[in-house]
C-alpha positions as a LaTeX table, in Angstrom:
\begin{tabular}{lrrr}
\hline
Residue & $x$ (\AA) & $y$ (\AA) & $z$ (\AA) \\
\hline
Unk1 & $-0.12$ & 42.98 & $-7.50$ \\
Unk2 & 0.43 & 39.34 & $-6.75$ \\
Unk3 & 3.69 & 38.20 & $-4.81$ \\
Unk4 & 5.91 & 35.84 & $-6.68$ \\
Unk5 & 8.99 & 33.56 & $-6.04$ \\
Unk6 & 11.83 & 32.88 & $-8.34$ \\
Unk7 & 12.58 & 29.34 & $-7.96$ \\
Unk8 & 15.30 & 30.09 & $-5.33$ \\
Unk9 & 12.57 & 31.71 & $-3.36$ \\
Unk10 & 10.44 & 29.15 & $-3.31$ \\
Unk11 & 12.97 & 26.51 & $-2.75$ \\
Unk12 & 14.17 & 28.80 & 0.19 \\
Unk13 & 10.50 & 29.39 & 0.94 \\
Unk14 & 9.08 & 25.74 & 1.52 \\
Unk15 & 12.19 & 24.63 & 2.08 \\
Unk16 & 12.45 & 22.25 & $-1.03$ \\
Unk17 & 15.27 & 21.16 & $-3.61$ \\
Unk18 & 15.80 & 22.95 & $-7.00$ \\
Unk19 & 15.42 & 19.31 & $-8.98$ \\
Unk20 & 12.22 & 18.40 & $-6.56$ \\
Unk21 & 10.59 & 22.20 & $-7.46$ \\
Unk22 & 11.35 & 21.39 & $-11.77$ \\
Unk23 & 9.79 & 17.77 & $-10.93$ \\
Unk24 & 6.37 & 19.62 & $-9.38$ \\
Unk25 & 6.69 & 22.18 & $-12.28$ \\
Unk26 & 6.94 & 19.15 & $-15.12$ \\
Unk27 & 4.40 & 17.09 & $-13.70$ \\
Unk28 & 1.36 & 20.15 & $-13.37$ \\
Unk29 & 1.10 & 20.21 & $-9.75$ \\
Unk30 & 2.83 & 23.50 & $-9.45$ \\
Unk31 & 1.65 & 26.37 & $-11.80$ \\
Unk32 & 4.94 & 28.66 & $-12.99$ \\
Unk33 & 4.97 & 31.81 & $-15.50$ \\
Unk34 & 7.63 & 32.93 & $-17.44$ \\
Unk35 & 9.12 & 36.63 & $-17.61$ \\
Unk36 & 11.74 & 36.26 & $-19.87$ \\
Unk37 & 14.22 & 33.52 & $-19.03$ \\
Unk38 & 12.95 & 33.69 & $-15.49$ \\
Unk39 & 10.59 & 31.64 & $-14.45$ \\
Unk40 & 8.29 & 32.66 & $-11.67$ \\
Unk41 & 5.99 & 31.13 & $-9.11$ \\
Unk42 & 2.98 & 33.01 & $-7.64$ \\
Unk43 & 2.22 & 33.25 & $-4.22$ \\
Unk44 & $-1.30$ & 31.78 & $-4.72$ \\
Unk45 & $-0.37$ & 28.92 & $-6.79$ \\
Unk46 & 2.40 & 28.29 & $-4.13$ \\
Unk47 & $-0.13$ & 27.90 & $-1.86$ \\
Unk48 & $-2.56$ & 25.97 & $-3.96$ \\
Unk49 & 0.01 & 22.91 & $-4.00$ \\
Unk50 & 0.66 & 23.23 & $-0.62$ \\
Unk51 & $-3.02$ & 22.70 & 0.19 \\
Unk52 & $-3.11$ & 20.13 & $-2.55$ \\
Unk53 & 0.03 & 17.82 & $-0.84$ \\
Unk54 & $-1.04$ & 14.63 & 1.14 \\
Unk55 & $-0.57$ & 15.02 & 5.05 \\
Unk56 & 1.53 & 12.36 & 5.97 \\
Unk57 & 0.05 & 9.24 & 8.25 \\
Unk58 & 2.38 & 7.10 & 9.81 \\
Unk59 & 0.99 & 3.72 & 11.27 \\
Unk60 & 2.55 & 1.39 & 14.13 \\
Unk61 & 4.87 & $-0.33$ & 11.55 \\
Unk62 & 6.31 & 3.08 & 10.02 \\
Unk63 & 7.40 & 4.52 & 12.71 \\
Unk64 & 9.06 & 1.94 & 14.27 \\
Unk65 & 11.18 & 1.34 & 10.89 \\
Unk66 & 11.25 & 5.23 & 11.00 \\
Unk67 & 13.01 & 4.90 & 14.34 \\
Unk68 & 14.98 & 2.57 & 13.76 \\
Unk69 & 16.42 & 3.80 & 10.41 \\
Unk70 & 17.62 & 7.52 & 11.51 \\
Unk71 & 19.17 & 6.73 & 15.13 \\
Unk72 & 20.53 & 9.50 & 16.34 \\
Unk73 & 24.65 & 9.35 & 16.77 \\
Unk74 & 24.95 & 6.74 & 14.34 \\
Unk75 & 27.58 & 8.08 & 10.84 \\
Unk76 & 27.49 & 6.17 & 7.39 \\
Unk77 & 30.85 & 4.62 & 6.61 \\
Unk78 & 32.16 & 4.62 & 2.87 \\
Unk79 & 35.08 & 3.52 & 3.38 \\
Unk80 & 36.92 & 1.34 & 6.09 \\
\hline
\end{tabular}
């Protein structure tokens, strides 16, 4: 039998947002079933858009505004 995440799971799992997960879901990238009101993700497909996401290449100019945007130390201010 095939392992399967609930949403939670997965979100737990790969360590990704409930509203981010529905987004993959709604666009076809990630493959769900449904078991009732649950809906479930298997293991494989799981994988499958894992494999399928871009790596991420940073150039020169990225990672210096990269750098320079999350300083360590440094708190947003909302109010005065």
């Amino acid at each position: 039998m095939d392992r399967v995440f609930t949403v939670q799971e997965f979100c737990q799992h790969y360590k990704i947002g409930r509203s981010k997960t529905y987004l993959e879901l709604d666009s076809g990238r990630l493959k769900a079933v449904k078991l009732g009101k649950k809906t479930l993700i298997r293991a494989d497909d799981a994988e499958k858009w894992l494999a399928s996401l871009k790596p991420l290449v940073l150039d020169e100019n990225t990672r210096a505004n990269a750098k320079s945007r999350h300083r360590v130390g440094t708190k947003s201010r909302l109010r005065p």
